[in-house]
N, C-alpha and C positions, 0 to 999 in steps of 0.2 A: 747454249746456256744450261745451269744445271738446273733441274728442278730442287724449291724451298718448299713446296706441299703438295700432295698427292694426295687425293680423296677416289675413293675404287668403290663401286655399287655400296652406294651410303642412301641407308633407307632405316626410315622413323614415323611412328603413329602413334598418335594419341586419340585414343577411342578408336572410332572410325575416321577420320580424320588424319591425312598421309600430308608429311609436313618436306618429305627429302623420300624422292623418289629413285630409285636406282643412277644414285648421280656419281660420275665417274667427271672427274676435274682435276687440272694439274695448274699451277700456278709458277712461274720460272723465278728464280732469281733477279732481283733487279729490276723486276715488273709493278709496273702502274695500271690494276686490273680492275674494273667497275663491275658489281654486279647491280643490275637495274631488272624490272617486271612489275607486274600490276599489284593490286593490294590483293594480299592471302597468297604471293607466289611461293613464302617459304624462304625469302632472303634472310631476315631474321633468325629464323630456324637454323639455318644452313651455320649459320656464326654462333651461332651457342653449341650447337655441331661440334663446329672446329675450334671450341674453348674448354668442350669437355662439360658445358652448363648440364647440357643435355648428352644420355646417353644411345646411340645406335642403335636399331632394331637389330641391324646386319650392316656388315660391309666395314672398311677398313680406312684412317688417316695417317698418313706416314707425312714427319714433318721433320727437315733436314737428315733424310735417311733413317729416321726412328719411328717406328710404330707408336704411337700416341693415343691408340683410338680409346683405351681403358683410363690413360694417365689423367689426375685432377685437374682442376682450371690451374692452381696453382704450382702445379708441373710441369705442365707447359710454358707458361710464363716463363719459370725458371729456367726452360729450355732457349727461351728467344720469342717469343711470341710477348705481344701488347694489344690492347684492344682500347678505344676510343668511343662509349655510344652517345646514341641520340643525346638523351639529355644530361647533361653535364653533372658529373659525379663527384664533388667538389665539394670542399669541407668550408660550408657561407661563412661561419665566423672568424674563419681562421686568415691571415692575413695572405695574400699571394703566395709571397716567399715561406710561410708556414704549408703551404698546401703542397709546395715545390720540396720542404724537407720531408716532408710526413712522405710522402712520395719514393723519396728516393733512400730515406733511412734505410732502407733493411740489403740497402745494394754498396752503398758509398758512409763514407766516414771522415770525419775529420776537414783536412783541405780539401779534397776529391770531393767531399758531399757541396763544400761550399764553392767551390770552382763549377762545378756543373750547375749548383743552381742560379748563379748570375750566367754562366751562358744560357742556357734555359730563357730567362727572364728575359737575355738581347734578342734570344731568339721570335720568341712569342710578341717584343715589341711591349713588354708590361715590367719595362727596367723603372719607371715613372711610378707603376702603380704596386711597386714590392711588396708597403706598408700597407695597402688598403685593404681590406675586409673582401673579401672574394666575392660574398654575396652582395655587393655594391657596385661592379664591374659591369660591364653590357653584355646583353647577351654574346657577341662575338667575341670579347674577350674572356668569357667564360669559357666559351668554347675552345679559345687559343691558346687556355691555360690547362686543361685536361687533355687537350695534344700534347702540350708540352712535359706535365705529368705523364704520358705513357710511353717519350720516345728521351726522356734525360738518361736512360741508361743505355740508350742505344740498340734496339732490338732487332731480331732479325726479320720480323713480320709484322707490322702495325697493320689490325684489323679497325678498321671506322663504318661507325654506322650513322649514314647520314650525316657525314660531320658539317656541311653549310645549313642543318633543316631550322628556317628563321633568323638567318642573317641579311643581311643586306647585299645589294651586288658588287659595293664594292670590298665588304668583307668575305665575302664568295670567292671575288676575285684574288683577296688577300690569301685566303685559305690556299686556293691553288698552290701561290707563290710559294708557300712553307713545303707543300707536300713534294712539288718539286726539291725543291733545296734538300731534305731529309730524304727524297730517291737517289739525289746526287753525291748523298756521303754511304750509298749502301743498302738504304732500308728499303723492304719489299713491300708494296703499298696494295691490299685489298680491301674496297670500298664499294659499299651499300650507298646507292645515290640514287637523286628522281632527280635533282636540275641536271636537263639537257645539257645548256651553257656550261656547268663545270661538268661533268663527263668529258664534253669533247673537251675540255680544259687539260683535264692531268691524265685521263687513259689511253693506255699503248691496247687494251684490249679489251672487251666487255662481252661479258654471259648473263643472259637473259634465262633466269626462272618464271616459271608456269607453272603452278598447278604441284609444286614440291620439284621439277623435274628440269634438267637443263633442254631449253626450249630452241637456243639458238647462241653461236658464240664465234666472234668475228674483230677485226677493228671497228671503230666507232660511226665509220661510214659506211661500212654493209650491215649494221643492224639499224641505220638510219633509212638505206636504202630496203631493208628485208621490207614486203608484204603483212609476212604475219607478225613481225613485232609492230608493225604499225598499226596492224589490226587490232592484238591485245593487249598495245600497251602507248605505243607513244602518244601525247598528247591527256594519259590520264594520269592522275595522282597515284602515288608511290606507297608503299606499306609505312 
């Protein structure tokens, strides 16, 4: 497969405080990748990292063959990248389908703007709740509508962070289902996650931080089986 991200001795401090420790990571095409670790491991970090929020002490991100590590948040984007966080970035007063144009205006126009966003809505399951006021939605359909918002143009890389944190397990379960569906038209899926049950749900692979530093990286049943991730992390709350 080819690789869609490459990260080479990526290292970051603020104060004394080392957030990304000489982390060397590749991410393949067409991958469902988890990263999970205790609180303070530096998962968060690592994804403003690779959006460009934050800039690099040292060390290099190459993202479908291009050097990105200088490029803005919104250069990247433009390149294929999407990002998804914790808590839902969502315009409350604005009706669903208002959230879905405001979204996708600066990509699509015309039919194209309004074909994507009724797929969009079939997708997310909130064709019922177009009209309604965002901030009136459930937490999980909040959340299904900000995936929805960062994958209607199609990207090559949807970053999530935490995307089930406070849902229910059958919305968990839901969540799964989408992320799958969106791996199967193409998209390369890197996820910040603490529930165990969805890890093993959607990951082909998962890397465990520690301390800013890649600590351990395997399928989902030899970091279940590892010693020291069970040591410093399984079974505790997530960043």
């Amino acid at each position: 497969m080819t690789e869609i991200l490459r990260v080479a001795g990526l290292n970051k401090a603020f104060g004394g405080v080392t957030v990304a420790r000489d982390i060397d990571f590749a991410l393949e095409a067409g991958a469902m990748h988890c990263l999970i670790g205790p609180n303070g491991a530096g998962k968060s970090s690592f994804f403003r990292l690779l959006l460009g929020e934050h800039a690099p002490d040292s060390g290099t991100i190459t993202f479908r063959g291009e050097d990105i590590t200088r490029l803005r948040p919104f250069q990247r984007i433009r390149r294929g990248m999407s990002v998804k966080f914790q808590v839902p970035g969502i315009f409350k007063a604005l009706s669903v389908r208002q959230n879905l144009e405001v979204a996708f205006q600066n990509h699509l126009h015309g039919a194209d703007l309004a074909a994507t966003v009724e797929r969009v809505l079939d997708f997310a399951s909130l064709g019922d709740e177009a009209g309604t006021p965002a901030g009136v939605l459930s937490h999980g359909q909040q959340q299904w509508l900000e995936i929805g918002m960062a994958v209607g143009v199609e990207p090559q890389l949807l970053l999530l962070d935490e995307p089930t944190a406070g849902m229910s397990p059958d919305e968990t379960r839901r969540t799964g289902e989408m992320l799958h569906a969106l791996n199967a038209r193409g998209i390369t899926i890197l996820a910040v996650e603490h529930d165990m049950a969805f890890v093993e749900q959607i990951a082909k692979r998962v890397t465990v931080l520690h301390f800013g530093a890649i600590f351990a990286e395997g399928s989902i049943a030899e970091m279940i089986a590892h010693e020291g991730v069970q040591r410093i992390y399984l079974g505790a709350a997530d960043e």
